[in-house]
Backbone as CSV, one residue per row, in Angstrom:
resi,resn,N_x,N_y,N_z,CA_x,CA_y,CA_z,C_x,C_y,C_z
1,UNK,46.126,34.808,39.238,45.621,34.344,37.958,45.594,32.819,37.956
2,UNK,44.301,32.200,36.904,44.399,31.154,37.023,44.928,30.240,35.725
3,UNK,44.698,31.323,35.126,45.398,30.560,33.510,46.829,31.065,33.304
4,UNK,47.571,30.255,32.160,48.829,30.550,31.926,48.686,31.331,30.361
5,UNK,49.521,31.674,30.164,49.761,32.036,28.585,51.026,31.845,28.267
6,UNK,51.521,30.619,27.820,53.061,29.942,27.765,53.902,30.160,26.521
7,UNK,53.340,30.418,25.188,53.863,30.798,24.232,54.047,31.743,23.557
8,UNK,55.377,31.857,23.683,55.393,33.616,22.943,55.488,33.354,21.617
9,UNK,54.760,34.682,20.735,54.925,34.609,19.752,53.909,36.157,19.124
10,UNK,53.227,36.318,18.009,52.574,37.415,17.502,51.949,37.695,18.694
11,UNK,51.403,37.393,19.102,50.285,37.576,20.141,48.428,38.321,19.585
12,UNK,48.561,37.875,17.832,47.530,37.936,17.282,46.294,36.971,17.372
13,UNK,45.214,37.765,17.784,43.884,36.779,17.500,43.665,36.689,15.941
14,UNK,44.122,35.480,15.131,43.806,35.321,13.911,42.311,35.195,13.456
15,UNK,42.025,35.277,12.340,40.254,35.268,12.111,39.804,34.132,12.480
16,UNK,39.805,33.109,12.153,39.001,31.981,12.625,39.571,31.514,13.995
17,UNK,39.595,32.629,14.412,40.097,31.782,16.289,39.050,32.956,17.588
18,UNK,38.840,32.839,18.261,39.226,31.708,19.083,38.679,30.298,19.314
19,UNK,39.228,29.311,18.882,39.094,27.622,19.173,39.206,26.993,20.640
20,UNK,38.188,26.126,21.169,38.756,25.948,22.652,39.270,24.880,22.352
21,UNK,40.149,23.620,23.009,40.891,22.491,22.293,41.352,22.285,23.785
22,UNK,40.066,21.202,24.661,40.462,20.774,26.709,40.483,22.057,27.281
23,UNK,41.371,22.143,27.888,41.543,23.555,29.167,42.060,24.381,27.959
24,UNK,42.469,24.678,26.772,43.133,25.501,26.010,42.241,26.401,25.596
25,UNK,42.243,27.721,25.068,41.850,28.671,24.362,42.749,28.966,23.464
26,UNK,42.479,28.965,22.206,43.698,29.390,20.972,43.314,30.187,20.701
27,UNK,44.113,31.304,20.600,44.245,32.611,20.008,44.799,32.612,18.107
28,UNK,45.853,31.702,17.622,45.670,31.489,16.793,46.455,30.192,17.103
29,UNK,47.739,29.761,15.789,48.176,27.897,15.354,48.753,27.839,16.682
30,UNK,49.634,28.742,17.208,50.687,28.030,17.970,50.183,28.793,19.537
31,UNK,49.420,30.114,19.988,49.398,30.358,21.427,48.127,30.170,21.408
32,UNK,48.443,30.208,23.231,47.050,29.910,23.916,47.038,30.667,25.481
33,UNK,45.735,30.316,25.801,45.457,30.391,27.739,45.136,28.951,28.075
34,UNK,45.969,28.376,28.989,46.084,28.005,29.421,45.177,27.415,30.548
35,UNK,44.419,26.454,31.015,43.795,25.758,32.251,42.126,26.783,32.140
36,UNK,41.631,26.779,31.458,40.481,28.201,30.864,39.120,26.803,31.254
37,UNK,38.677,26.538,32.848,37.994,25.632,32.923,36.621,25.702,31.711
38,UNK,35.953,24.321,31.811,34.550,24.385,30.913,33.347,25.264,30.906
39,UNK,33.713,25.391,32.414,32.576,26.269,32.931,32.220,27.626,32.237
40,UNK,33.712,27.922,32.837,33.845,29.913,32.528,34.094,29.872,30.950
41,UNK,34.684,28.748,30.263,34.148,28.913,28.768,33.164,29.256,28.293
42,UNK,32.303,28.216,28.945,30.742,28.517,28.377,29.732,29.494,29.134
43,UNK,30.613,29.873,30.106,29.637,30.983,30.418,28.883,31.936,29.773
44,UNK,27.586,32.687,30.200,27.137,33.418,29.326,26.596,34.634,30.341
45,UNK,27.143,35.641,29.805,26.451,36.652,30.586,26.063,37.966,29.174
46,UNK,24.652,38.336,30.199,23.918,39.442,28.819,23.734,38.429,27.219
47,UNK,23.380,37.588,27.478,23.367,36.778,26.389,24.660,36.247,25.496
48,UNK,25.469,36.616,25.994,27.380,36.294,25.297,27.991,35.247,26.036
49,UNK,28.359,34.306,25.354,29.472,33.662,25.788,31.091,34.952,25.783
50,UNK,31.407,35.252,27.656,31.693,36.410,27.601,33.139,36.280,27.595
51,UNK,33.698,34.660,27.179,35.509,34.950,26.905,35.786,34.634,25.227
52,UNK,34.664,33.741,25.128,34.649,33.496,23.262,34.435,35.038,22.685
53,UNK,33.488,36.269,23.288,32.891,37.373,22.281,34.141,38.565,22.961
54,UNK,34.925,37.861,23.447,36.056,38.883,24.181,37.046,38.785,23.175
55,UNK,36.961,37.819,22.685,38.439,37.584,22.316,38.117,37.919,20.338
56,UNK,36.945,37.456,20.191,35.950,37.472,18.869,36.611,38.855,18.491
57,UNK,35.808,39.775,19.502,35.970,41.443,18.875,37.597,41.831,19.301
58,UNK,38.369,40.646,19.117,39.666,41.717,19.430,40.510,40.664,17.693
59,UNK,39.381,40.202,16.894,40.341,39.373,15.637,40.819,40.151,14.686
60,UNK,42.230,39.474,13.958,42.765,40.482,13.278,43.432,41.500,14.142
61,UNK,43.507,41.531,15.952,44.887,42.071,15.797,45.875,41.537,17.017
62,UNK,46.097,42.654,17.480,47.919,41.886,18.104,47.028,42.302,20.156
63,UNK,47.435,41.097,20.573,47.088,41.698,21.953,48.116,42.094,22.711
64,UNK,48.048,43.147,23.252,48.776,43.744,24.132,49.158,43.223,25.386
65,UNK,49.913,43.049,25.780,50.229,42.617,27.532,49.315,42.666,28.416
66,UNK,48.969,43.981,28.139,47.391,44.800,29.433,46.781,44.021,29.095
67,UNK,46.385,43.506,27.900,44.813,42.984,27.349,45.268,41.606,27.533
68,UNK,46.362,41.084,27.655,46.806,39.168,27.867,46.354,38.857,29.471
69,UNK,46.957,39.359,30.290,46.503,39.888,32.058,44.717,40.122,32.166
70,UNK,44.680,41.044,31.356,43.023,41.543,30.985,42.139,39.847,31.111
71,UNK,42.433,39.346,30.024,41.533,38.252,29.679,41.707,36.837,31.246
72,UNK,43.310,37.068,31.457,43.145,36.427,32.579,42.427,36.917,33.907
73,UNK,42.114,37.956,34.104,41.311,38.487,35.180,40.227,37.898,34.811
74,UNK,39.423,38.218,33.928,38.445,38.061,33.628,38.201,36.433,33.951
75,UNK,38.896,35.600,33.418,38.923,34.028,33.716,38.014,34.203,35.418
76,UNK,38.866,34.765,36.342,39.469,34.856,37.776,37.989,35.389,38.273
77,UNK,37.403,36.566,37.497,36.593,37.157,37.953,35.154,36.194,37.445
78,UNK,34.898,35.187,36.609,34.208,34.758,36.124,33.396,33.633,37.031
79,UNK,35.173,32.875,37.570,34.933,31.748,38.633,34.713,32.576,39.862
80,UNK,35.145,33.658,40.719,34.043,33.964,41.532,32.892,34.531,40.991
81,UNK,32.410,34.783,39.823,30.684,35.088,39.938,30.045,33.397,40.337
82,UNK,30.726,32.431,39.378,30.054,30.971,39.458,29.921,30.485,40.502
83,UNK,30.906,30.946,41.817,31.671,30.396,43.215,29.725,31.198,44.115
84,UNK,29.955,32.290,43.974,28.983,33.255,44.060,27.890,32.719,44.101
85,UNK,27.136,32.633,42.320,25.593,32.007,42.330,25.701,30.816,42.666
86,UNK,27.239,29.701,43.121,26.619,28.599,43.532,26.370,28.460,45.803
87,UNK,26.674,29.705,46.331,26.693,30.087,47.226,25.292,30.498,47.437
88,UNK,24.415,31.389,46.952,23.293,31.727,46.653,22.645,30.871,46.385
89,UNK,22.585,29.811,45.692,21.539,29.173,45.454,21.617,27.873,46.509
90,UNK,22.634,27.885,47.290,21.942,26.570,48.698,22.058,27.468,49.122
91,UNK,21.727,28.974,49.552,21.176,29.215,51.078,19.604,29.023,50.771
């Protein structure tokens, strides 16, 4: 994994979150992910920014462990698609 998730606490996505704030992703006031580069922020796949509409449809409730790991894969799996199309496009 490439992000951290350092603060324990509810582990709720509050309604008006998720906020990005540098390498941070806020889940709500006080947690976050950790090192969440610009790139794979703004990525968009199928027309979604696909860690902002991840985290969107999970507001209002409590994330689970599976689903904290979950979102960090996803980080992991995001930067090799980018690693990928930027491999593809100089051959």
């Amino acid at each position: 994994l490439v992000t951290r998730y350092p603060i324990e606490g509810t582990d709720q996505v509050e309604k008006t979150y998720p906020k990005r704030e540098g390498e941070r992703v806020k889940i709500n006031s006080t947690q976050y992910f950790e090192d969440v580069p610009e790139s794979v922020w703004t990525m968009h796949i199928g027309g979604y920014q696909v860690l902002e509409k991840w985290l969107k449809d999970r507001q209002e409730r409590t994330l689970s462990a599976d689903e904290i790991t979950h979102y960090q894969k996803i980080v992991v799996a995001l930067l090799r698609t980018q690693a990928i199309m930027r491999e593809m496009e100089s051959d």
